[in-house]
TORDO-403625 format. One line per 2 residues: number of its first residue (from 1); their letters; for each residue x, y, z of N, C-alpha, C. Coordinates in steps of 0.02 Angstrom, whole numbers, plus 50000, padded with zeros to 5 digits. Layout:
N
NUM = a = X,Y,Z,X,Y,Z,X,Y,Z  ... .
***
This chain:
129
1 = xx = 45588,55958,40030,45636,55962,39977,45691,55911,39984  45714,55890,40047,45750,55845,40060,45727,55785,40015 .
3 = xx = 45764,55740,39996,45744,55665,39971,45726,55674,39910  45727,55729,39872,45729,55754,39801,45774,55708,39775 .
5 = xx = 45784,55715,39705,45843,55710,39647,45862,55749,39626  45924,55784,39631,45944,55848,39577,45927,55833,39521 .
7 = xx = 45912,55883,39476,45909,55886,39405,45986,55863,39394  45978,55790,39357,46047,55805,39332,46051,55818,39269 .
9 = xx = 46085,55864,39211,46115,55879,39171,46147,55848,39129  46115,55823,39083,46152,55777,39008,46189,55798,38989 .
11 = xx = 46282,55767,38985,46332,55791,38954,46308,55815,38873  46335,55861,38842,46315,55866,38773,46365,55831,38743 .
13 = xx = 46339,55795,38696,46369,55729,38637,46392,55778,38581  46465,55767,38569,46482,55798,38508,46504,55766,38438 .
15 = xx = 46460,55757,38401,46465,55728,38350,46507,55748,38285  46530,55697,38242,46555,55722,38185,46559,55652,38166 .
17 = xx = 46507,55679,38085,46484,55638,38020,46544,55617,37983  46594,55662,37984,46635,55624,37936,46710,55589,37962 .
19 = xx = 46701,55616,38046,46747,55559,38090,46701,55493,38065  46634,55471,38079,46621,55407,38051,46606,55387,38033 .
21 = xx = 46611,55414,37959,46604,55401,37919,46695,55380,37874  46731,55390,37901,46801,55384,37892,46822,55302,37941 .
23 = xx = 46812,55319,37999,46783,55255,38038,46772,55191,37998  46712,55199,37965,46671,55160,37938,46711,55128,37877 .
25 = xx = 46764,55168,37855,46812,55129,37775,46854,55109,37810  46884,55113,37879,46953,55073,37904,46936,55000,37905 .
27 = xx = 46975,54962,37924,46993,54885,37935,46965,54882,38003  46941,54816,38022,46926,54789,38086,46982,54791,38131 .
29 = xx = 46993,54803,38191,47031,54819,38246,47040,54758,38240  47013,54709,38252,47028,54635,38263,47061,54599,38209 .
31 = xx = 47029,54586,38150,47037,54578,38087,47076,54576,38040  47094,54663,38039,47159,54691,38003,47162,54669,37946 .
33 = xx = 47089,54689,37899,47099,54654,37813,47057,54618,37795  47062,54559,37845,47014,54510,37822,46951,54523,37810 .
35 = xx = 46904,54508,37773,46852,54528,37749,46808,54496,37805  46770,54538,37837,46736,54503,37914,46654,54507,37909 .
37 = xx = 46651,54567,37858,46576,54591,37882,46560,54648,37871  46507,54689,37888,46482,54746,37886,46540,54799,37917 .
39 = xx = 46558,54833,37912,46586,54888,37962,46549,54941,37987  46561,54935,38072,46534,54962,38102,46568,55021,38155 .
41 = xx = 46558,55069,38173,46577,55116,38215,46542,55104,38313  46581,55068,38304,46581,55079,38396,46581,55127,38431 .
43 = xx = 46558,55144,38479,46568,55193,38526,46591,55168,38588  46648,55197,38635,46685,55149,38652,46657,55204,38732 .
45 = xx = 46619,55178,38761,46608,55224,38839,46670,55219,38876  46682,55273,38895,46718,55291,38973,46688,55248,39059 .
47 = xx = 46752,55222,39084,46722,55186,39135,46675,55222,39186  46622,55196,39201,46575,55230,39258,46525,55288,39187 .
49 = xx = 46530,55288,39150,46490,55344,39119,46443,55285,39061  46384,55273,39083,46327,55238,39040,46255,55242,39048 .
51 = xx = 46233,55221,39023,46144,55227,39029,46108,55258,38989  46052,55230,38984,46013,55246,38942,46010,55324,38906 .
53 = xx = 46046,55325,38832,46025,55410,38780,46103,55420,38824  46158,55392,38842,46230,55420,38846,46283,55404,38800 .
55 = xx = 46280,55410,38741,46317,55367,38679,46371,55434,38681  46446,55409,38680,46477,55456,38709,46502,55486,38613 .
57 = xx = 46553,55529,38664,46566,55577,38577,46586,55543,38524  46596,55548,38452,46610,55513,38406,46680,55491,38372 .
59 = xx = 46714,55561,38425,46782,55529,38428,46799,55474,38473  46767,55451,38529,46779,55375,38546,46744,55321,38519 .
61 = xx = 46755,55337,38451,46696,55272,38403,46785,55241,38380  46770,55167,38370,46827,55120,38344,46787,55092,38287 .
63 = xx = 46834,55050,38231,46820,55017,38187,46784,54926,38199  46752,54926,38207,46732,54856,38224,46681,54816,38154 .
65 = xx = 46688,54753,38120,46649,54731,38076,46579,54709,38145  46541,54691,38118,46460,54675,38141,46473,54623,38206 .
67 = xx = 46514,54564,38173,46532,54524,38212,46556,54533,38275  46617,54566,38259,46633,54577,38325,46612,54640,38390 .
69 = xx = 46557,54691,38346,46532,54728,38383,46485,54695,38450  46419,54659,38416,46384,54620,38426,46434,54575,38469 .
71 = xx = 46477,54541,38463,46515,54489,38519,46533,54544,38587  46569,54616,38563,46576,54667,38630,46500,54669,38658 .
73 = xx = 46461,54687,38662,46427,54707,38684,46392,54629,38727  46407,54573,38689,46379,54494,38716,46412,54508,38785 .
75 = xx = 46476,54531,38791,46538,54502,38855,46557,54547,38877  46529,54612,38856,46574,54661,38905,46652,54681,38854 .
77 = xx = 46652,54726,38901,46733,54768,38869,46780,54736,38913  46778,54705,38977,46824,54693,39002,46855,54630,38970 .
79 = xx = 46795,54584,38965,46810,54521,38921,46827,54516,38871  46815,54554,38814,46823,54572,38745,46885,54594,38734 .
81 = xx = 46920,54633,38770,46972,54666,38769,47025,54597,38813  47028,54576,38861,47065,54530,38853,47055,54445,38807 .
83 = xx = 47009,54444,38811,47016,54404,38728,47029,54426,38691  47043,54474,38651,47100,54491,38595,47161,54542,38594 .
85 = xx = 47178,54553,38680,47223,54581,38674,47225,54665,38652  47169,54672,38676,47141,54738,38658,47130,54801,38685 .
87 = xx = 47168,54859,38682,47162,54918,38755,47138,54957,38692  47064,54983,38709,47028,55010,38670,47042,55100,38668 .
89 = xx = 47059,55113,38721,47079,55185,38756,47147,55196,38707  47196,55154,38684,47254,55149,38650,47235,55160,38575 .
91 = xx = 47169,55110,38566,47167,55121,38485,47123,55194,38465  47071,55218,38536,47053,55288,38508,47097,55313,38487 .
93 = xx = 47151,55325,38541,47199,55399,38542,47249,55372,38464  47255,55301,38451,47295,55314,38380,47248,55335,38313 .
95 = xx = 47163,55316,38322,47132,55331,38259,47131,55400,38273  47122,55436,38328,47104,55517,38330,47182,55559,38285 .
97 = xx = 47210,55525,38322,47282,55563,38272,47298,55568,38212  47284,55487,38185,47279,55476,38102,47234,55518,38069 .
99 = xx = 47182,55528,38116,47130,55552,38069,47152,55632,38071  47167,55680,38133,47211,55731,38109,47263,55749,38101 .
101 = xx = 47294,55696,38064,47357,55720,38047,47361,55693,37966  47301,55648,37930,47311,55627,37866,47259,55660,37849 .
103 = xx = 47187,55660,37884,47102,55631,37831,47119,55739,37850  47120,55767,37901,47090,55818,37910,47122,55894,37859 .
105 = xx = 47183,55866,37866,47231,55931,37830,47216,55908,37746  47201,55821,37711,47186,55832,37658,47129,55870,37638 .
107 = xx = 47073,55873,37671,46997,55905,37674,47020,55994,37685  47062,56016,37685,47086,56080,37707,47125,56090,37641 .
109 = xx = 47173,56050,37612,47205,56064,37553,47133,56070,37500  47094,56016,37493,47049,56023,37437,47028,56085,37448 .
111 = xx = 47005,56111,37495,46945,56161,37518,46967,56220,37479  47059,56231,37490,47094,56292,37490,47111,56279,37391 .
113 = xx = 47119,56231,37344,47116,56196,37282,47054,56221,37254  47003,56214,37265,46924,56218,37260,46914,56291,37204 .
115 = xx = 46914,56289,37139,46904,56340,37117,46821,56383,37145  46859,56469,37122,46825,56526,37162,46772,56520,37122 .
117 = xx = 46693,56535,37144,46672,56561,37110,46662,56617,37060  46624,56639,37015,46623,56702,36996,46615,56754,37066 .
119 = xx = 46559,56743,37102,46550,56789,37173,46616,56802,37202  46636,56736,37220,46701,56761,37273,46741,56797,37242 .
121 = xx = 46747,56795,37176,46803,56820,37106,46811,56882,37114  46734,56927,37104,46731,56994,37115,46714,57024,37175 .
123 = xx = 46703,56996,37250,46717,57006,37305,46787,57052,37288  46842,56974,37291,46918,56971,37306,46958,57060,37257 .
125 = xx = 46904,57046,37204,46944,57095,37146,46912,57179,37191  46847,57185,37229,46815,57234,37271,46889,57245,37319 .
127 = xx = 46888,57206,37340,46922,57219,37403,46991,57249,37385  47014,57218,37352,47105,57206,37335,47113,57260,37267 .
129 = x = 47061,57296,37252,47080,57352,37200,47052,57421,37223 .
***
């Protein structure tokens, strides 16, 4: 049994479609406007955490056009990031905030806006009479 491999255990990936899909309408990190390219959602790994099927959660996805995704991945994050001046760990934590503190509470106002159905109508009128 000695000289085994533990089973190791795949972190579970937690996704969300409309973090990037929100992602995906911002401006290039680099860019800022200029019309660059495709927009793309990065996933931005944690140091020491990679390899093959480890694409980390979707809240560390950044805004990147095609171009410059494709150039990160040519050179590395270490290089990429000091060629443009870039602390990627800085721009998660400001898109994670924007996104709940503008995109998430509007998706909560519509929800609560959203006329009732007939069903829910006479639920509400069951209950409350």
């Amino acid at each position: 049994r000695e000289g085994r491999m533990a089973n190791l255990v795949k972190p579970i990936r937690r996704r969300d479609p409309k973090y990037l899909e929100w992602i995906r309408l911002q401006k290039c990190i680099i860019h800022q406007g200029r019309v660059c390219g495709k927009m793309e959602a990065h996933h931005v790994r944690l140091e020491g955490h990679g390899g093959m099927g480890t694409k980390p959660d979707d809240s560390r996805a950044v805004p990147l056009c095609d171009i410059r995704h494709e150039e990160y991945h040519q050179i590395g994050r270490y290089t990429w990031e000091t060629k443009y001046q870039k602390h990627l760990e800085s721009e998660i934590a400001y898109l994670n905030q924007r996104y709940r503190v503008v995109v998430q509470p509007r998706a909560v106002r519509e929800r609560q806006q959203k006329p009732k159905s007939r069903n829910e109508s006479r639920i509400e009128r069951e209950l409350y009479t």
